[in-house]
KOLMIDO-352064 format. One record per residue (C-alpha): residue number from 1; x, y, z. Coordinates in steps of 0.2 Angstrom, whole numbers. Each point is the difference from the previous one (the first is absolute). Layout:
{NUM,{X,Y,Z}};
...
% end
This chain:
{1,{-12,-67,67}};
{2,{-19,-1,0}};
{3,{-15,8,-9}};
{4,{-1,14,8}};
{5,{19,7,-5}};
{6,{3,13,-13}};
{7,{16,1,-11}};
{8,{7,14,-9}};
{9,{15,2,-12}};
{10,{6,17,-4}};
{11,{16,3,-9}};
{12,{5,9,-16}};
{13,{-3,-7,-15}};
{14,{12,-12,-6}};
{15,{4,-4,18}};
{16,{-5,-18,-2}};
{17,{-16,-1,10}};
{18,{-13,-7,-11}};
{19,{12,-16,-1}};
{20,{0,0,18}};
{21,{-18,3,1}};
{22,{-1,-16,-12}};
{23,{13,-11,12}};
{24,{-10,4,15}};
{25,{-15,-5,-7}};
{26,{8,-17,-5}};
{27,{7,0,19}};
{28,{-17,5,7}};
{29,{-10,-15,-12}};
{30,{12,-13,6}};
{31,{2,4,18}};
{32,{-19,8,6}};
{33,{-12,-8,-14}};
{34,{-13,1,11}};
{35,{1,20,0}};
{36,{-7,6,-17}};
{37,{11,16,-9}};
{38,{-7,14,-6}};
{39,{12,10,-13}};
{40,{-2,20,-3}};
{41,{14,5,-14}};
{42,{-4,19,-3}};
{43,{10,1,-16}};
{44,{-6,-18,-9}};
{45,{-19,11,2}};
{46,{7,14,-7}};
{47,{6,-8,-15}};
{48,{-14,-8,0}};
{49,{-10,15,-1}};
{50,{11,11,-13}};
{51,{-8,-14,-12}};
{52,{-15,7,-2}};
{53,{-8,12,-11}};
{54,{-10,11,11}};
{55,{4,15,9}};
{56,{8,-4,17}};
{57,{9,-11,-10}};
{58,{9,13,-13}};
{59,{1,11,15}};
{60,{10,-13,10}};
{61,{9,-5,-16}};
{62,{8,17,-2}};
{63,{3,2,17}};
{64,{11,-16,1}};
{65,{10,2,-17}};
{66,{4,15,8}};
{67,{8,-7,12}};
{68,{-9,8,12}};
{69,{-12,-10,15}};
{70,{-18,-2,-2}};
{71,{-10,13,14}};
{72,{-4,-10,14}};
{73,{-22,0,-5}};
{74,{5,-10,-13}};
{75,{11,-9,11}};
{76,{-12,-3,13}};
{77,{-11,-4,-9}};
{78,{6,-15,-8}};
{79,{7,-6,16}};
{80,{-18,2,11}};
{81,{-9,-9,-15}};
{82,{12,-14,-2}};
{83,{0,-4,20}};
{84,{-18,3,-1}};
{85,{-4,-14,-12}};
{86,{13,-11,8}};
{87,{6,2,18}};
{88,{-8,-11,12}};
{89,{3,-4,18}};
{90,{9,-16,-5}};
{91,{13,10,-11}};
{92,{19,5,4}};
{93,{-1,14,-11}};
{94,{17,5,-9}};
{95,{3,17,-7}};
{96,{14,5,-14}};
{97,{1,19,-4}};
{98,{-15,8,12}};
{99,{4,12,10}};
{100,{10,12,-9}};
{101,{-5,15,7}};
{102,{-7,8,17}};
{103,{-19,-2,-7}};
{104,{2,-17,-2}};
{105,{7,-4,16}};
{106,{-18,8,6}};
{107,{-11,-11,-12}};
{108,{12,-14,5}};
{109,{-3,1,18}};
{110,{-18,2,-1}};
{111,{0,-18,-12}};
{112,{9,-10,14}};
{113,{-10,7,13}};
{114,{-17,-4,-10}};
{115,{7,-17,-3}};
{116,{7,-3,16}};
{117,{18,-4,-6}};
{118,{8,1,18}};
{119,{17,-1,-5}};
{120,{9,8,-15}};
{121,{19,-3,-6}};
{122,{11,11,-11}};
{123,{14,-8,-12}};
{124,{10,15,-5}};
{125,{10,-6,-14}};
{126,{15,12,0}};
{127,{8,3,-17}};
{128,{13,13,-7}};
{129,{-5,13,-12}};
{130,{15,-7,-9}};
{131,{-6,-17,2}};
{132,{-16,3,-9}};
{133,{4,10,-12}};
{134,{9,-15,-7}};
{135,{-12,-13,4}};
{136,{-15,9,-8}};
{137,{12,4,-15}};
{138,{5,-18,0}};
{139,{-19,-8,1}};
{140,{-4,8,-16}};
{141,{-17,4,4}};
{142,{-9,16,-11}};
{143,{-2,11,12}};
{144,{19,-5,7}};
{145,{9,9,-16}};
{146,{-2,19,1}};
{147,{12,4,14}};
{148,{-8,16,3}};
{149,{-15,-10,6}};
{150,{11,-13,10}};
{151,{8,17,9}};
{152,{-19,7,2}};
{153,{-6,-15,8}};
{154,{17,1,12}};
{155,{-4,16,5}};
{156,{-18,-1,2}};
{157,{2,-17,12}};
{158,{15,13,9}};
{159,{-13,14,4}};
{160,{-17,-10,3}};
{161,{4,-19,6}};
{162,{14,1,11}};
{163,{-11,13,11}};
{164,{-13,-10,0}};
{165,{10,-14,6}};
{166,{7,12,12}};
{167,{-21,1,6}};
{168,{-1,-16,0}};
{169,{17,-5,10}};
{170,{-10,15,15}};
{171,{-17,-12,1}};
{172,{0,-13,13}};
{173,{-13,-11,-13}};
{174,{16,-3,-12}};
{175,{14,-8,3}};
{176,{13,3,-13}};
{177,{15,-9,-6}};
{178,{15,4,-9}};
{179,{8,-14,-14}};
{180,{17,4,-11}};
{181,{-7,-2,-15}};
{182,{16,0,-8}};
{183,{4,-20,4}};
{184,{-6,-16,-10}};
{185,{-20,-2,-1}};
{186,{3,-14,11}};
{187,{7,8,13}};
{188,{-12,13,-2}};
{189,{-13,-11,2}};
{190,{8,-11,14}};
{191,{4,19,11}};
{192,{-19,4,-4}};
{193,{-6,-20,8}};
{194,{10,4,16}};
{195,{-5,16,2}};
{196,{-20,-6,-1}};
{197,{2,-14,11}};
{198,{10,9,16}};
% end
């Protein structure tokens, strides 16, 4: 791995992948210190951004308690600005949660190319809707108790993420790789090392 790869985790929520994102990182510090990480996590800005007072942040507010995914301006938005201020050349850039939708594979794509990221891998963490209904029930997070809303974000990842994987499984720029979700973290994690370094 160098500075000029990208890193993408997509899976459902409760799938697992922010712990993997944070054992890669660990794996990536201790094994490439000389390559600097540069780490996008779409829903940590989010929850950042519901905790203001002003009007995109109400909007945004609403929009999540519903259940219901932020349109992608907002999206976009956050993610240009935040590679803006803090990609450079020397970065491995790691995404969690962008894209989710067509658009974003667009706005995606014209980022790499801007920042000539020449190579970009996809971890698709693969999780049963089963599986996460229980695990996001079992976290105990706020927004992880109304089961209406777990079942809205189901269906939401059902209809928009899995085609836009599907988009990015068709461009030659991404090279996409499937993980069972379902095992330990650390064989997760250890499927996820051997996968990068093939």
């Amino acid at each position: 791995m160098n500075k000029h790869d990208t890193i993408i985790f997509i899976g459902r929520s409760g799938s697992g992948k922010g712990t993997q994102v944070n054992l890669l990182q660990e794996h990536l510090r201790e094994n490439y210190p000389q390559v600097p990480l540069f780490y996008f996590e779409s829903g940590g800005k989010f929850r950042e951004l519901v905790k203001g007072d002003g009007y995109i942040n109400t909007l945004t507010r609403n929009i999540m308690s519903e259940g219901k995914l932020v349109p992608d301006i907002v999206t976009d938005w956050l993610f240009v600005d935040n590679i803006i201020k803090n990609l450079d050349k020397e970065k491995l850039l790691i995404l969690d949660g962008f894209p989710r939708t067509p658009h974003q594979v667009q706005t995606l794509g014209s980022a790499l190319e801007y920042f000539k990221k020449q190579r970009c891998y996809i971890i698709h963490v693969e999780v049963s809707e089963g599986e996460v209904r229980k695990r996001m029930v079992d976290r105990g997070r706020s927004d992880d108790l109304d089961m209406s809303l777990i079942n809205t974000r189901i269906h939401w990842y059902n209809e928009n993420v899995l085609p836009t994987l599907e988009i990015l499984k068709s461009d030659p720029v991404y090279t996409v790789f499937n993980v069972n979700g379902e095992q330990s973290a650390d064989q997760v994690h250890k499927d996820i090392i051997n996968l990068l370094t093939v």
